[in-house]
Backbone as JSON Lines, residues from 0, in Angstrom:
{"i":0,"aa":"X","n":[-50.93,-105.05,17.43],"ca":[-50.73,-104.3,16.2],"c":[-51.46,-102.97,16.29]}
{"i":1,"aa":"X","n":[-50.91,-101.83,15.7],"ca":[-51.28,-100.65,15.67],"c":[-53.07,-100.55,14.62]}
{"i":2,"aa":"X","n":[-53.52,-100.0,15.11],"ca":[-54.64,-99.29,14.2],"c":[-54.45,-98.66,13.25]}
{"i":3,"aa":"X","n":[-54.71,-99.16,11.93],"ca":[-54.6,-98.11,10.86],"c":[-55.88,-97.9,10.03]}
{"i":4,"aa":"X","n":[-55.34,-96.92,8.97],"ca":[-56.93,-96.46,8.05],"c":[-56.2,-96.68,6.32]}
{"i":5,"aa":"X","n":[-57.01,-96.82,6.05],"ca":[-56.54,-96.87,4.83],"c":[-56.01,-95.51,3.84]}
{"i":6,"aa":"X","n":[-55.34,-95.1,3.19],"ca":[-55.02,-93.97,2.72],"c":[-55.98,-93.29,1.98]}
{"i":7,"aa":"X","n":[-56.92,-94.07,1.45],"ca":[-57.9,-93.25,0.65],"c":[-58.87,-92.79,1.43]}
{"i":8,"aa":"X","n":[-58.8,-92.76,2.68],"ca":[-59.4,-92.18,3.94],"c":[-58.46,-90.94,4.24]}
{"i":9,"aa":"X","n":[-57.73,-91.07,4.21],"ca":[-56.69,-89.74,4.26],"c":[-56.41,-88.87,3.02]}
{"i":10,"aa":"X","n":[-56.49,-89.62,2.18],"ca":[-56.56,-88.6,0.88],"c":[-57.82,-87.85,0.54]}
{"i":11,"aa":"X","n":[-59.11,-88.44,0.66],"ca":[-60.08,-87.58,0.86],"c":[-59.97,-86.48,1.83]}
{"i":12,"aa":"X","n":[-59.71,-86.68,2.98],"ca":[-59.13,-85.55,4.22],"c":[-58.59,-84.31,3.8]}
{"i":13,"aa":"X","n":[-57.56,-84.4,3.05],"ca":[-57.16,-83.8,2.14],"c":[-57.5,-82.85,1.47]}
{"i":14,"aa":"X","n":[-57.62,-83.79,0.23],"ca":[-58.88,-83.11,-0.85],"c":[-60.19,-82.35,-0.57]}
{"i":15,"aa":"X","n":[-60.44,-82.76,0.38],"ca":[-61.64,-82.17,0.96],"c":[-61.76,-80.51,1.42]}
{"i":16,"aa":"X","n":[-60.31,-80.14,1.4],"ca":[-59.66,-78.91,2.44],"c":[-58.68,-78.3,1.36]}
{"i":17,"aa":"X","n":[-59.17,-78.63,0.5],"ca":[-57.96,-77.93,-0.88],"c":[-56.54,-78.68,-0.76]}
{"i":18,"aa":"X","n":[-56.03,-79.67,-0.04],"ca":[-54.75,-79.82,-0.44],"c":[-54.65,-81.41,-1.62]}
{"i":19,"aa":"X","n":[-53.57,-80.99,-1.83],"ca":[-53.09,-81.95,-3.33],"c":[-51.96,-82.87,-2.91]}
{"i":20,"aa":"X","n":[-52.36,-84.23,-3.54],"ca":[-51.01,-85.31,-3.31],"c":[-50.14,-84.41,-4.64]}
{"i":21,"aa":"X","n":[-49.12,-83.92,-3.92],"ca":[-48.6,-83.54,-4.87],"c":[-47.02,-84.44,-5.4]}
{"i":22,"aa":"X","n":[-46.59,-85.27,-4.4],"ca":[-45.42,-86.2,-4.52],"c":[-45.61,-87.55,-3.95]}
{"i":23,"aa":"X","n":[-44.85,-88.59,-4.1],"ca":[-44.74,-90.05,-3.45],"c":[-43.56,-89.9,-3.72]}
{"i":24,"aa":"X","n":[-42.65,-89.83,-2.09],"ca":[-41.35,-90.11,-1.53],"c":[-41.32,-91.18,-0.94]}
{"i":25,"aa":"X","n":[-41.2,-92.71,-1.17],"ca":[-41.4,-93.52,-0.33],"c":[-40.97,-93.51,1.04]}
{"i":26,"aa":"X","n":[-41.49,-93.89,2.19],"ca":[-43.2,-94.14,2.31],"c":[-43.91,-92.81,1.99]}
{"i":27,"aa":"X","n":[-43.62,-91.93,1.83],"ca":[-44.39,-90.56,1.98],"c":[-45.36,-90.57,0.92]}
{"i":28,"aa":"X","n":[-46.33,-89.96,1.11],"ca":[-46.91,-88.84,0.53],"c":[-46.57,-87.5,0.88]}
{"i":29,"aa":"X","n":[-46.68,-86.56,-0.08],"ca":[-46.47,-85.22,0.04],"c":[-47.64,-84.34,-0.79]}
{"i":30,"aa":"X","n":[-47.82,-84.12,0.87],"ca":[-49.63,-83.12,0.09],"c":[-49.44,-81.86,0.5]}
{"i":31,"aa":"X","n":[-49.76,-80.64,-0.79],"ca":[-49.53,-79.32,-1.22],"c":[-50.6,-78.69,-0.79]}
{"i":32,"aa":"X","n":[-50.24,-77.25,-0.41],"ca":[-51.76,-76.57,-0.69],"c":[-51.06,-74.84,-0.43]}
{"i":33,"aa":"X","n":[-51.21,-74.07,-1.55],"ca":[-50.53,-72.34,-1.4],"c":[-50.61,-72.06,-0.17]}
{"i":34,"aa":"X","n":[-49.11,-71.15,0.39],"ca":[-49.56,-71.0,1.43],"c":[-49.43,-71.51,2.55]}
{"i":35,"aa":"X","n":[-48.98,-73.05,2.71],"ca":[-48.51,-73.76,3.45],"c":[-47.78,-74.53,3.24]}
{"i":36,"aa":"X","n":[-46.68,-74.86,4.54],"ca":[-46.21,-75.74,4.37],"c":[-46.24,-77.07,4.06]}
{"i":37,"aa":"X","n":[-45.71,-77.82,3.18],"ca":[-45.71,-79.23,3.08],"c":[-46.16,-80.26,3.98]}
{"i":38,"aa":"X","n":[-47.18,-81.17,4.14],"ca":[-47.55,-82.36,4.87],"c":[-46.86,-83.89,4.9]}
{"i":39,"aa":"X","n":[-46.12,-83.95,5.16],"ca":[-45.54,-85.49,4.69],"c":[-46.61,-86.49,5.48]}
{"i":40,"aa":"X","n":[-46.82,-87.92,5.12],"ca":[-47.73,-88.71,5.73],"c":[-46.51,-90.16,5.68]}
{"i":41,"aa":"X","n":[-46.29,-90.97,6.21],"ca":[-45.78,-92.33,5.99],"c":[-46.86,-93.31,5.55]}
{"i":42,"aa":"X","n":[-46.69,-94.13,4.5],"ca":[-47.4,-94.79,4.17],"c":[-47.47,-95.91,3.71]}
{"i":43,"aa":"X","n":[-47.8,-97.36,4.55],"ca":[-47.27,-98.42,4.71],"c":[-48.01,-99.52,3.91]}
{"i":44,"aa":"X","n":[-48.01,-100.25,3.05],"ca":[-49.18,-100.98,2.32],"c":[-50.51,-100.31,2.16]}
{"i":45,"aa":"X","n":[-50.39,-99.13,1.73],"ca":[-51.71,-98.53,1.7],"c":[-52.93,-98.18,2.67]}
{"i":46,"aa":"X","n":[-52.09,-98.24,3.76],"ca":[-52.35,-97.9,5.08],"c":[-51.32,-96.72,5.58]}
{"i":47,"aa":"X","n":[-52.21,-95.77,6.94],"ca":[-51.71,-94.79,7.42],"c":[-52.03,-95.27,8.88]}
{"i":48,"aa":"X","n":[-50.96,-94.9,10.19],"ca":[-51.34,-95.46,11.52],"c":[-52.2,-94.25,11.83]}
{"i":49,"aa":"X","n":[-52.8,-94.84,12.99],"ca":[-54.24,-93.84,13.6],"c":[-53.32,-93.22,13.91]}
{"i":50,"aa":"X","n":[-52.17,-92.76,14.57],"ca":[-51.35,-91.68,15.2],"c":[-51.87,-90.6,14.26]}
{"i":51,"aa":"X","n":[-51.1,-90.93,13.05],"ca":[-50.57,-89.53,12.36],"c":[-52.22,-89.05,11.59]}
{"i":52,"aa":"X","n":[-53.35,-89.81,11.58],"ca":[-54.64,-89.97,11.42],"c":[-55.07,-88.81,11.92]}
{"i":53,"aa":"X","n":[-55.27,-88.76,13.9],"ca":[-55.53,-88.16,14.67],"c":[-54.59,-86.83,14.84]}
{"i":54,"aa":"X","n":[-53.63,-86.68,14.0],"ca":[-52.5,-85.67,14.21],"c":[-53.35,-84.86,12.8]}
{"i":55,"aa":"X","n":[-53.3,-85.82,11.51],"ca":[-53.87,-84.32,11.21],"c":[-55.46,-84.09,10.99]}
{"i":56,"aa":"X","n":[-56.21,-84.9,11.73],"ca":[-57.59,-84.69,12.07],"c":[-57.6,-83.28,13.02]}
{"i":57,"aa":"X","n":[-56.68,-83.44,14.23],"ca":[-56.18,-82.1,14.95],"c":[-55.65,-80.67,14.05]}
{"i":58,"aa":"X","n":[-54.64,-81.37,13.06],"ca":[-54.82,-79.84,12.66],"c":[-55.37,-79.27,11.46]}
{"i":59,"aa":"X","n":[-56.27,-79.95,11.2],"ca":[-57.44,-79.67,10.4],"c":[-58.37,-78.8,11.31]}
{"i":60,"aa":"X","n":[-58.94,-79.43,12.65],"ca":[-59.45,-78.63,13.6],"c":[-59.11,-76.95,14.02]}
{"i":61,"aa":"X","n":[-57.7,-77.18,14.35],"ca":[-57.21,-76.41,14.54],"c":[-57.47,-75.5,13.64]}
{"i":62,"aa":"X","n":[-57.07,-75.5,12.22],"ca":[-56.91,-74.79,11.03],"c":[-58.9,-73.85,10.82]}
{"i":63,"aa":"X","n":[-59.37,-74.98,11.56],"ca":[-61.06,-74.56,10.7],"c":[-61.26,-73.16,11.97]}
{"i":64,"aa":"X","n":[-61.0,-73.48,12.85],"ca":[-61.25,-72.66,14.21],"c":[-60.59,-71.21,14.23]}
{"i":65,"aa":"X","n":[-59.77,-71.0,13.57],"ca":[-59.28,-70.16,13.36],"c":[-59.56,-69.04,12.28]}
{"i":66,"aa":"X","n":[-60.63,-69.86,11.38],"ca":[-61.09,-69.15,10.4],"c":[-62.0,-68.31,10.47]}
C-alpha cells in the first residue's frame, strides 16, 4: 500500500503560503491563491498519497527560491 498523509497536513501546507481551499471537486480539492494558477490535489478518505505530497513540497521549494 502506498504512503499517505493526512489532508490536514496538506492543508496547512497551504495555508501556510497564502493559498485557500477554495473548492471540493470530488476527489479534489482546489486551492487558490492571486496570481496563480489553480492546484488540484486528489483526495481519498481524507488522505493525500506521498506522491503528490512530495510534488508540492517541491514546488513550494521551488516557489521560495526564487523569491
Amino acid at each position: 500500500m502506498a504512503e499517505e498523509v493526512a489532508f490536514s497536513e496538506v492543508l496547512m501546507l497551504f495555508e501556510s503560503r497564502g493559498w485557500k481551499l477554495q473548492k471540493i471537486w470530488e476527489p479534489y480539492r482546489v486551492f487558490m491563491k492571486p496570481g496563480e494558477l489553480p492546484f488540484l490535489i486528489p483526495v481519498h478518505g481524507q488522505k493525500v498519497d506521498i506522491e503528490y505530497v512530495n510534488k508540492i513540497k517541491a514546488f513550494f521549494r521551488e516557489r521560495e527560491k526564487g523569491q
